[in-house]
Backbone as CSV, one residue per row, in Angstrom:
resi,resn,N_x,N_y,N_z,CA_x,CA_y,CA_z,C_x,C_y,C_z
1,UNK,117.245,82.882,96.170,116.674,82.408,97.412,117.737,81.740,98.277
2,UNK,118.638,81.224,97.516,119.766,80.193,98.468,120.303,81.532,98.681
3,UNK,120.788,82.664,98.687,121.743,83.945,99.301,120.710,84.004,100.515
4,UNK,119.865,84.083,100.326,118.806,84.550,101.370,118.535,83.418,102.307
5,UNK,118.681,82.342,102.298,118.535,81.477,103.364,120.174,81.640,103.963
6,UNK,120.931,81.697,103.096,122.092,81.794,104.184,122.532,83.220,104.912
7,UNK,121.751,83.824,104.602,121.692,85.632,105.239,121.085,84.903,106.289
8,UNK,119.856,84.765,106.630,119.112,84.218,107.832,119.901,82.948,108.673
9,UNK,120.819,82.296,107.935,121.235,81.062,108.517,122.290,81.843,109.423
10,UNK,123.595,82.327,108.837,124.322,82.839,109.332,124.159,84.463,109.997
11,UNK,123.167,84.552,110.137,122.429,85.799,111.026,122.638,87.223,110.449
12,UNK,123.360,87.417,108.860,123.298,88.576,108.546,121.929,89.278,108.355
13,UNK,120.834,88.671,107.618,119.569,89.494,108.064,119.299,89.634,109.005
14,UNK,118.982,89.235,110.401,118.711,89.627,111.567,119.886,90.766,111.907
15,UNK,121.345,90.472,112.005,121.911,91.874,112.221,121.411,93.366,111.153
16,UNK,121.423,92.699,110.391,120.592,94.055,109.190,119.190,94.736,109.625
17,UNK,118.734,93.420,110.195,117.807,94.251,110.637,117.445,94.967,111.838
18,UNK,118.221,94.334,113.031,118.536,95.139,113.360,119.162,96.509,113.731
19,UNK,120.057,96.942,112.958,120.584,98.109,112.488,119.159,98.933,112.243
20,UNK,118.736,98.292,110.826,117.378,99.102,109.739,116.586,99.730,111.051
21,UNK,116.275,98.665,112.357,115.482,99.369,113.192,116.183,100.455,113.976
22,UNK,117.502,100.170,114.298,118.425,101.306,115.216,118.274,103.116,114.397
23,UNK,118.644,102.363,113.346,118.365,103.658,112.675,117.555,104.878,112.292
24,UNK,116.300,104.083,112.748,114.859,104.689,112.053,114.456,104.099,110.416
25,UNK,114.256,102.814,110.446,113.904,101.947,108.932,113.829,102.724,108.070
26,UNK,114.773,103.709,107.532,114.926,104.624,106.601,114.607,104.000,104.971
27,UNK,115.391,102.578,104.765,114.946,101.688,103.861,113.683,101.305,104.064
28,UNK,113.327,100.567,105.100,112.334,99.658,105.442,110.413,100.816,105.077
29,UNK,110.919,101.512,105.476,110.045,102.696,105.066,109.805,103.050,103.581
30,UNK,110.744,103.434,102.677,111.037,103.493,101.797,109.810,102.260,100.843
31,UNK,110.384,101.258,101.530,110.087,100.232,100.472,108.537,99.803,100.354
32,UNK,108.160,100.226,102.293,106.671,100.004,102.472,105.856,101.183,101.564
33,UNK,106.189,102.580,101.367,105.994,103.242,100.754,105.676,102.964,98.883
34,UNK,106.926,102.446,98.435,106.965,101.889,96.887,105.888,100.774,97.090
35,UNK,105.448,99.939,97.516,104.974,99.256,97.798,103.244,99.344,97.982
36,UNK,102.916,100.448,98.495,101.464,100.785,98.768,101.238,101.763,97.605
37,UNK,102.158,101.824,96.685,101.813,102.873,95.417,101.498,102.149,94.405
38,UNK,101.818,100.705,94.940,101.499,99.996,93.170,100.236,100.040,93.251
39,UNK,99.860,99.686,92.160,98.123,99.820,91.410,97.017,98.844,92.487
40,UNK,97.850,97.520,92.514,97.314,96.426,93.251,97.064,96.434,94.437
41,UNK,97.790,97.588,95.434,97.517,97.871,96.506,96.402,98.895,96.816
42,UNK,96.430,99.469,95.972,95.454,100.627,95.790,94.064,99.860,95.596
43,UNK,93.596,99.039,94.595,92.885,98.286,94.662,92.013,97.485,95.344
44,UNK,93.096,96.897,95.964,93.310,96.033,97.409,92.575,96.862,98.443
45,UNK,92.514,98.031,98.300,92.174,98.447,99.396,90.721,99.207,99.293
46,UNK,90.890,99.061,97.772,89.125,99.569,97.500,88.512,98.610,97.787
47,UNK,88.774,97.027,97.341,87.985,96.496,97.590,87.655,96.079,99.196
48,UNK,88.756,96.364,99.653,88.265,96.012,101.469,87.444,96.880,101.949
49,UNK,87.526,97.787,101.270,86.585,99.026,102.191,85.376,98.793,101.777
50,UNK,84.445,98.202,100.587,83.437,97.263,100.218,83.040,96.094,100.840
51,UNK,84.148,95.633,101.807,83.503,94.406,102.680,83.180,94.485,103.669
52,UNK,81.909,94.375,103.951,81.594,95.079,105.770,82.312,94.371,105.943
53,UNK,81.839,93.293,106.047,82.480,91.671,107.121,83.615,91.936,107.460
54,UNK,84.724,92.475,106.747,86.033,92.287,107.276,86.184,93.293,108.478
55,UNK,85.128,94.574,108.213,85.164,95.521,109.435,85.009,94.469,111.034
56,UNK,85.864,95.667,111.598,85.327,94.700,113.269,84.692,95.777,113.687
């Protein structure tokens, strides 16, 4: 976590990320992808579709 506050302190994540967006978030994509495959997301999303309420 301390690498990562000083990425943000000294502005290397923001230049990174900006790039990630110049590029077309080739990573950033990637990861949202690995990410909506785990089990828990899958889940996650059965159960929302069971909650009216959250519908607008």
């Amino acid at each position: 976590m301390k690498t990562i506050l000083e990425e943000v302190q000294n502005k290397t994540f923001a230049q990174e990320w900006i790039e990630e967006n110049k590029t077309g978030k080739e990573n950033y994509n990637r990861m949202m992808d690995e990410d909506q495959s785990q089990q828990i997301e899958k889940v996650g999303k059965e159960l929302r579709e069971r909650m009216s309420w959250l519908k607008n």
